[in-house]
LOTIRO-131662 format. One line per 2 residues: their letters; for each residue x, z, y of N, C-alpha, C. Coordinates in pm, whole numbers. Layout:
N
A) X Z Y X Z Y X Z Y  ...
This chain:
253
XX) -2260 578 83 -2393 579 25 -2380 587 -127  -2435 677 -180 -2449 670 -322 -2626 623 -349
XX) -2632 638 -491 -2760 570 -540 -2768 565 -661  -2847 634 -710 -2862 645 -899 -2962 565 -908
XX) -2929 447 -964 -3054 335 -969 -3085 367 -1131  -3000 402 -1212 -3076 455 -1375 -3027 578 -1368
XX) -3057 630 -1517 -2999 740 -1612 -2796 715 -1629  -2801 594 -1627 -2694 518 -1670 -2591 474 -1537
XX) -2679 458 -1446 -2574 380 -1364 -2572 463 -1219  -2451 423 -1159 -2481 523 -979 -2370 423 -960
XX) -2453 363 -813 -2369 265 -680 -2329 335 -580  -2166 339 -555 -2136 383 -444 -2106 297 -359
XX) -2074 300 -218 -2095 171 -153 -2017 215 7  -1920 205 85 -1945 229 279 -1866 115 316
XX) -1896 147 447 -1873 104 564 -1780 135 650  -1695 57 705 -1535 138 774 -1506 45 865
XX) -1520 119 997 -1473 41 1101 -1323 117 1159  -1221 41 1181 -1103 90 1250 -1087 21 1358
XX) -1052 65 1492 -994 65 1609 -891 80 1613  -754 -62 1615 -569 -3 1658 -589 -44 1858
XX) -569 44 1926 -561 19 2056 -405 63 2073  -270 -27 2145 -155 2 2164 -168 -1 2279
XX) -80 78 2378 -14 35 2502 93 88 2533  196 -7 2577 340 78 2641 374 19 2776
XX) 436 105 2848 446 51 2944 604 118 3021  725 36 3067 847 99 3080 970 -67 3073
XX) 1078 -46 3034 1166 -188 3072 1256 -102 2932  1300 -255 2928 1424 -237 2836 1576 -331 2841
XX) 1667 -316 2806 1783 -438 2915 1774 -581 2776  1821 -647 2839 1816 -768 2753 1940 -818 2819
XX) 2032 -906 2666 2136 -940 2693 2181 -1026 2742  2215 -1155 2852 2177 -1187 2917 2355 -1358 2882
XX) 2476 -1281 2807 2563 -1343 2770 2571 -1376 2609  2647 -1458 2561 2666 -1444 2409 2727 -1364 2352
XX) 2792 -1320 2248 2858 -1187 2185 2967 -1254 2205  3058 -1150 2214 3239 -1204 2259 3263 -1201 2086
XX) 3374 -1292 2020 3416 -1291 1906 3451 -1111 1791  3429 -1063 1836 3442 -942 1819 3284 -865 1764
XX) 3208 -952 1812 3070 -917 1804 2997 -793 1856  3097 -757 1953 3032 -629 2029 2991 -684 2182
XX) 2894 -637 2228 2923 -680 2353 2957 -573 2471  3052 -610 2519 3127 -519 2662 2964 -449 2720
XX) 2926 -306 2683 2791 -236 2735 2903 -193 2922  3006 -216 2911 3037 -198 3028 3022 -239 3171
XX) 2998 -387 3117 2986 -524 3244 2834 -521 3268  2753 -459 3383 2630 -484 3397 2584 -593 3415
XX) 2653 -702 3426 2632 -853 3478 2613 -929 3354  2610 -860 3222 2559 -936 3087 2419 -919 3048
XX) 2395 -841 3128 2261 -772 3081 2129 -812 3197  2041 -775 3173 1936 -776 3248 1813 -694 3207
XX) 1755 -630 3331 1638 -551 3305 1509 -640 3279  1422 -585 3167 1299 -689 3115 1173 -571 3160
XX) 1048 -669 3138 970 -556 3138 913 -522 2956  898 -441 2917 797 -434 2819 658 -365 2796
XX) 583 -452 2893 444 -408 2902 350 -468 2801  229 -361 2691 145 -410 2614 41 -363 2621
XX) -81 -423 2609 -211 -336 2664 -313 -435 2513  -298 -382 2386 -341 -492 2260 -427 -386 2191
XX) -533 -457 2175 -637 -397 2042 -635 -476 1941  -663 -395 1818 -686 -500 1695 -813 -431 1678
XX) -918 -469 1554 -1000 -427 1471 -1013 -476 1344  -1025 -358 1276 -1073 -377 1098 -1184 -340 1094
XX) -1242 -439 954 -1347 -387 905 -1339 -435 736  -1400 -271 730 -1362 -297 564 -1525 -222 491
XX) -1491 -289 371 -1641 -250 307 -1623 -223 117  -1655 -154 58 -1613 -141 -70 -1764 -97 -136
XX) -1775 -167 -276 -1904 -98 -344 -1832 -81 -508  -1861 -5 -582 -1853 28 -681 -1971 62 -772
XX) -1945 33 -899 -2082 77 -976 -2064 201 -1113  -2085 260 -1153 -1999 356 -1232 -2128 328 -1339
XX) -2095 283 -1494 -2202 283 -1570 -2157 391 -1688  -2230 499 -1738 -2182 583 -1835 -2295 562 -1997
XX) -2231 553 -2109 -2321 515 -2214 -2274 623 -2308  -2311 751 -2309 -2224 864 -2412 -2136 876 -2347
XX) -2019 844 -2487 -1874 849 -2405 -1788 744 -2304  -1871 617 -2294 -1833 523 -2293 -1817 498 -2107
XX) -1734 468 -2055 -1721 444 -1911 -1713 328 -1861  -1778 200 -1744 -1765 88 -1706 -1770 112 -1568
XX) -1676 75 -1489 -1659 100 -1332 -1595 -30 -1265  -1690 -109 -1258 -1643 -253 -1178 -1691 -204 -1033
XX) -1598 -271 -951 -1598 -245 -806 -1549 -374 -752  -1560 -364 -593 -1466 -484 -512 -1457 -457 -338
XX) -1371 -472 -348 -1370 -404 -147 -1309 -552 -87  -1337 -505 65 -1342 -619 132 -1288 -583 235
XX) -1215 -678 341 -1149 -630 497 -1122 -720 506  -1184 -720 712 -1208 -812 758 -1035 -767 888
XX) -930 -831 915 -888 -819 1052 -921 -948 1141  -982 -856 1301 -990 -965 1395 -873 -1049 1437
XX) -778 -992 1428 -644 -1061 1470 -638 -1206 1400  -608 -1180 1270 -596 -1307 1200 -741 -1409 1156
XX) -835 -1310 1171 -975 -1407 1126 -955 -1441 963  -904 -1311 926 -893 -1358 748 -967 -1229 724
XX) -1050 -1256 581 -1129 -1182 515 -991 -1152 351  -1030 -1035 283 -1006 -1027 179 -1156 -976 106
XX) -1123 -1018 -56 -1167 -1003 -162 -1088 -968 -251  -1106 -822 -321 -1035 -814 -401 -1108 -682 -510
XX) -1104 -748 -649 -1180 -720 -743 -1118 -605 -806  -1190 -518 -859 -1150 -386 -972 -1225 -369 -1090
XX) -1134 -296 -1174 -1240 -240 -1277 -1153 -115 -1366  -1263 -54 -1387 -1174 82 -1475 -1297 89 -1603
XX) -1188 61 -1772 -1280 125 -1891 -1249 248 -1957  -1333 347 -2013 -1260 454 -2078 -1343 467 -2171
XX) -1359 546 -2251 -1369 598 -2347 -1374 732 -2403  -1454 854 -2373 -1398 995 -2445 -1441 1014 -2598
XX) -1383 1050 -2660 -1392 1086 -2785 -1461 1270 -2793  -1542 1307 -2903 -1588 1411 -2892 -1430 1536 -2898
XX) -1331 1472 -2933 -1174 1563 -2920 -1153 1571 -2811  -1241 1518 -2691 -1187 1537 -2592 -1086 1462 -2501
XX) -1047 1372 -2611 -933 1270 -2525 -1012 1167 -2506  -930 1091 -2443 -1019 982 -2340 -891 844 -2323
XX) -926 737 -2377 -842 633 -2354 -897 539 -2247  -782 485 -2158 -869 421 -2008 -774 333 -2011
XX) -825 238 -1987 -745 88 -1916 -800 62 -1799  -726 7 -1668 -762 -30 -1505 -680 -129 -1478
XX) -702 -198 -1417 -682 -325 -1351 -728 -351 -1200  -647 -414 -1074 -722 -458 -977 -649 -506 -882
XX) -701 -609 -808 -616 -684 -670 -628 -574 -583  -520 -562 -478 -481 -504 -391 -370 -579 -243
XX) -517 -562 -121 -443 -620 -37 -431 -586 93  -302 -630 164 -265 -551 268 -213 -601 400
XX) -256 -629 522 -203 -691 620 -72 -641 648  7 -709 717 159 -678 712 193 -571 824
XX) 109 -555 938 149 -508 1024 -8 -491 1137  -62 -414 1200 -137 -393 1289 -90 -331 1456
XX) 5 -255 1352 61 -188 1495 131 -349 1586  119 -342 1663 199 -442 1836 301 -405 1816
XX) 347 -313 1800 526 -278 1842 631 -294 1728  577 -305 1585 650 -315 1500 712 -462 1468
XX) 815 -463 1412 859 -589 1408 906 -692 1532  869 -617 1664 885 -728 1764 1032 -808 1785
XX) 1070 -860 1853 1149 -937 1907 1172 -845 2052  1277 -779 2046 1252 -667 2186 1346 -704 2311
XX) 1348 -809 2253 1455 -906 2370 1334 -975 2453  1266 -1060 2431 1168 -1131 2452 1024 -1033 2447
XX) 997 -961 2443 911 -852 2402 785 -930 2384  788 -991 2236 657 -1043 2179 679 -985 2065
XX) 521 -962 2037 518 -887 1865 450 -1028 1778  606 -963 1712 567 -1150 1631 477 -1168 1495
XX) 456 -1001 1437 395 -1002 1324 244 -1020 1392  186 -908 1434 83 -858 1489 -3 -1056 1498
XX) 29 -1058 1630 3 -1186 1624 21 -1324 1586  87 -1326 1426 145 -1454 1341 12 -1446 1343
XX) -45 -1570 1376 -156 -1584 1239 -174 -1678 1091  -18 -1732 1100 -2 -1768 995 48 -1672 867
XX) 80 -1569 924 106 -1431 792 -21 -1390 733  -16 -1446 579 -132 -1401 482 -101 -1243 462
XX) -201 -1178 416 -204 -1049 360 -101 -1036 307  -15 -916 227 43 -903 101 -37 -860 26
XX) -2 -889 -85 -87 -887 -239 -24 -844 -315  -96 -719 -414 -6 -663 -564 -153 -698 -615
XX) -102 -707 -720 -223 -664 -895 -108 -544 -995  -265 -482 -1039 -257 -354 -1052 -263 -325 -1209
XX) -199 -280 -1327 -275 -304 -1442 -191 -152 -1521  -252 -73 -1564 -258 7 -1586 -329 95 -1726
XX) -316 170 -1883 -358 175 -1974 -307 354 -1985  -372 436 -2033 -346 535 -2033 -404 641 -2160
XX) -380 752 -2200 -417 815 -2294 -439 995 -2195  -548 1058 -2249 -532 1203 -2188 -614 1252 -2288
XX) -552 1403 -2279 -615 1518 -2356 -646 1647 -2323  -805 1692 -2286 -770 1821 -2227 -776 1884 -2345
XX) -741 2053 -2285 -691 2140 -2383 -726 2267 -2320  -918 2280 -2291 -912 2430 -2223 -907 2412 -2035
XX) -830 2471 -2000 -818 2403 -1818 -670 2350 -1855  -607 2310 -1920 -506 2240 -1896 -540 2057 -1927
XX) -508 1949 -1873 -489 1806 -1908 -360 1762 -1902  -310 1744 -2028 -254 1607 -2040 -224 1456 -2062
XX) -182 1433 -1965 -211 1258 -1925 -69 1188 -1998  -44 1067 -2029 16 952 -2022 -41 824 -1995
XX) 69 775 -1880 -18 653 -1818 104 548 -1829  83 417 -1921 194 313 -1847 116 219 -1707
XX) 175 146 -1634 172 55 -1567 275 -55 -1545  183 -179 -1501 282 -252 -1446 166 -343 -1304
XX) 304 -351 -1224 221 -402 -1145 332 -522 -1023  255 -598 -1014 329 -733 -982 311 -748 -806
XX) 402 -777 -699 329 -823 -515 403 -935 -518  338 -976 -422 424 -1099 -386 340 -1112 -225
XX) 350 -1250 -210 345 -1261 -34 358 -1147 48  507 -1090 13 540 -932 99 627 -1020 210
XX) 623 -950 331 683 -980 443 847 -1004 455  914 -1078 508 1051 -1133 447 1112 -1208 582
XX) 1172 -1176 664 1256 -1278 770 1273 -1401 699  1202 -1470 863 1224 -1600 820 1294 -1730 896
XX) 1353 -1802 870 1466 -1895 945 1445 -1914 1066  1469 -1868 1210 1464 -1864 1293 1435 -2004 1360
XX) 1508 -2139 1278 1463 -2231 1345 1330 -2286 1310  1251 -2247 1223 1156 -2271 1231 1058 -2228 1355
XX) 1079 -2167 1428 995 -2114 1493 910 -1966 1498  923 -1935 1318 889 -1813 1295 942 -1696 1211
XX) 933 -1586 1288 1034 -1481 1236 1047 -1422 1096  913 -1421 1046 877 -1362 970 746 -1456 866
XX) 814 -1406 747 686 -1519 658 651 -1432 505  577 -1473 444 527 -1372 306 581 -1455 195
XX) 725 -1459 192 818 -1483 70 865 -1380 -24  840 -1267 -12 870 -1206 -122 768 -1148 -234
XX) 865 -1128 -315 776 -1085 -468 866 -966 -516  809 -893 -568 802 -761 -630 777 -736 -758
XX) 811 -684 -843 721 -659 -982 819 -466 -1023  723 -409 -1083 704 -265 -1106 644 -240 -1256
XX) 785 -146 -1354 713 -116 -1448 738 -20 -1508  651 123 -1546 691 218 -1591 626 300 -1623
XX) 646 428 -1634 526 553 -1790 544 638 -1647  408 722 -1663 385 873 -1577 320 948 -1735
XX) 398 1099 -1705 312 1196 -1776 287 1311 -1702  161 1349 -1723 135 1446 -1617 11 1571 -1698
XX) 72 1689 -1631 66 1759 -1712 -21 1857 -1606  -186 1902 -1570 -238 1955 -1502 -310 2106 -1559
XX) -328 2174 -1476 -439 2328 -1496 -552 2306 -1416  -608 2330 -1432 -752 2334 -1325 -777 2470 -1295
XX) -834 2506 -1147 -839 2607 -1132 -1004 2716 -1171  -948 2795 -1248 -1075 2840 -1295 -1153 2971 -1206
XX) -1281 2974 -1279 -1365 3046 -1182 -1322 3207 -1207  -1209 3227 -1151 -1220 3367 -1091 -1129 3410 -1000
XX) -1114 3568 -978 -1023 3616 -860 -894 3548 -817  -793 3599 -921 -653 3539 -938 -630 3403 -1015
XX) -534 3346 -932 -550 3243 -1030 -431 3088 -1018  -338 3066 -1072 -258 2962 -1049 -327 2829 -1133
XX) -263 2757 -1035 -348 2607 -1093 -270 2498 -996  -262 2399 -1034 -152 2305 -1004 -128 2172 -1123
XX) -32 2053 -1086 -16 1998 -1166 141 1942 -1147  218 1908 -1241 366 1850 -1243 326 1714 -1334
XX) 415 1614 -1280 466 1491 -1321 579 1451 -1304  589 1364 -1421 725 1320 -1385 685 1117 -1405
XX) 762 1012 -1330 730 907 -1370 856 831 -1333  914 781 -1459 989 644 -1448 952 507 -1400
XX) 1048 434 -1325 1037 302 -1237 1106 227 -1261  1082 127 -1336 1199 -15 -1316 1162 -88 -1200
XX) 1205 -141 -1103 1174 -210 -1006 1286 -307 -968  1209 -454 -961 1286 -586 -943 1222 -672 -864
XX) 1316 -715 -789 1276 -811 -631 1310 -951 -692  1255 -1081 -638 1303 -1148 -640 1360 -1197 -514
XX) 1529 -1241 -574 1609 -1260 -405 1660 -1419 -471  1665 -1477 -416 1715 -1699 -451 1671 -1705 -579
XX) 1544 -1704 -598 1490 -1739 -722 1606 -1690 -846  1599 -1574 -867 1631 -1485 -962 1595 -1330 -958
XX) 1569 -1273 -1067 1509 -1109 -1042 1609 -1021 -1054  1661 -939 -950 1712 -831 -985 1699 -706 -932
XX) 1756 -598 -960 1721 -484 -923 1655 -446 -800  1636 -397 -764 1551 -363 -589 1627 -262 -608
XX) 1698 -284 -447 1759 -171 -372 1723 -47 -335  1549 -48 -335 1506 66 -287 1448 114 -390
XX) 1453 142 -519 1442 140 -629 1403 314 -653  1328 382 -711 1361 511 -765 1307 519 -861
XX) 1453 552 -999 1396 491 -1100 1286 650 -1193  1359 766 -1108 1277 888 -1159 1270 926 -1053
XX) 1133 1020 -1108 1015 1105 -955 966 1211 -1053  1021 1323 -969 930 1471 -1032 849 1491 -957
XX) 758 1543 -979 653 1581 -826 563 1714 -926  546 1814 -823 530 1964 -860 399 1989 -732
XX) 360 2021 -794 214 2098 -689 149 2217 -754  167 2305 -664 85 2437 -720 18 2519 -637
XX) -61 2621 -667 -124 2710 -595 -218 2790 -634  -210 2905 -541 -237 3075 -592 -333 3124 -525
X) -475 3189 -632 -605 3235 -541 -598 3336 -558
């Protein structure tokens, strides 16, 4: 739903319902001895093993809702927003706030700062994460697993030039309660111990495609990543790290 309530202002606003329906249905062997010192176990001896069933017949539902307000004064830009999601599984709601300011100058450039919570259930799908020995899905139905959470913060400079824009954007942006194995004797597999933090420049360099026959138009970026986990209360590098990204998109009318 949109809505121009002034000259000045327009509310956007929906509504989002999701349906996850899983089912599998079939066996899988389960091991039935301890691992011989070697840590392999003899797949030879059928008498270690045993056939299980793994039957699942699980729905989840989301519901999510987002409104935004876009206020324009000249050059001046104010875009506070906040979205919401509801999962039935856990019976937890999120709230989580936004906002974007900018600025264009009659040169055409435009300075923007953004900020915003961002949040994410760990898992919906049934089958991920399970325990496939025991065939329970242990995320799906924790209901002690909170969302994961990043905040978002972001400052940027752009300039068009004709149909071309060029952008520079830094960010940094911080998660934490990310999903993390957890001590088995507790009882539960999995818990929201980890933290994340992300920081680095994009420049991006676009054409717009203009009004006629022929015509290339596309945009390239490139963006650097520092990225650091925290592992025993100390920060270091993240393994899955990429500290450069080119990314190329184009196309011909």
């Amino acid at each position: 739903l949109r809505f121009d309530w002034a000259d000045f202002a327009t509310l956007r606003t929906a509504v989002e319902y999701n349906l996850y329906y899983f089912k599998s249905a079939g066996q899988t062997q389960q091991q039935t001895a301890t691992l011989p010192s070697t840590g392999q176990p003899d797949l030879g001896n059928a008498s270690a093993f045993q056939t299980v069933p793994v039957n699942f017949d699980d729905r989840n539902h989301l519901v999510s809702a987002y409104a935004e307000n876009k206020f324009q004064f000249g050059g001046l830009r104010f875009v506070p927003g906040v979205r919401s999601d509801f999962l039935s599984r856990t019976r937890n709601a999120t709230v989580d706030p936004r906002a974007l300011a900018g600025y264009e100058f009659p040169s055409e450039t435009t300075i923007s700062v953004a900020g915003g919570q961002y949040q994410s259930y760990p898992q919906v799908n049934t089958f991920y994460f399970n325990q496939i020995f025991n065939y329970q899905p242990q995320v799906v139905v924790a209901d002690y697993l909170v969302p994961e959470r990043a905040i978002h913060r972001t400052a940027g400079i752009e300039q068009r030039l004709n149909v071309y824009t060029l952008k520079v954007e830094g960010f940094m942006n911080d998660f934490d309660r990310l999903l993390e194995s957890a001590a088995a004797s507790t009882g539960k597999y999995y818990g929201n111990s980890g933290e994340l933090r992300a920081r680095g420049v994009e420049v991006l360099l676009r054409k717009d495609r203009e009004d006629k026959e022929r015509d290339f138009y596309g945009w390239i970026s490139y963006t650097y990543t520092q990225g650091e986990r925290l592992r025993y209360g100390n920060w270091g590098r993240f393994e899955f790290e990429q500290p450069h990204s080119l990314k190329l998109v184009a196309g011909f009318r």
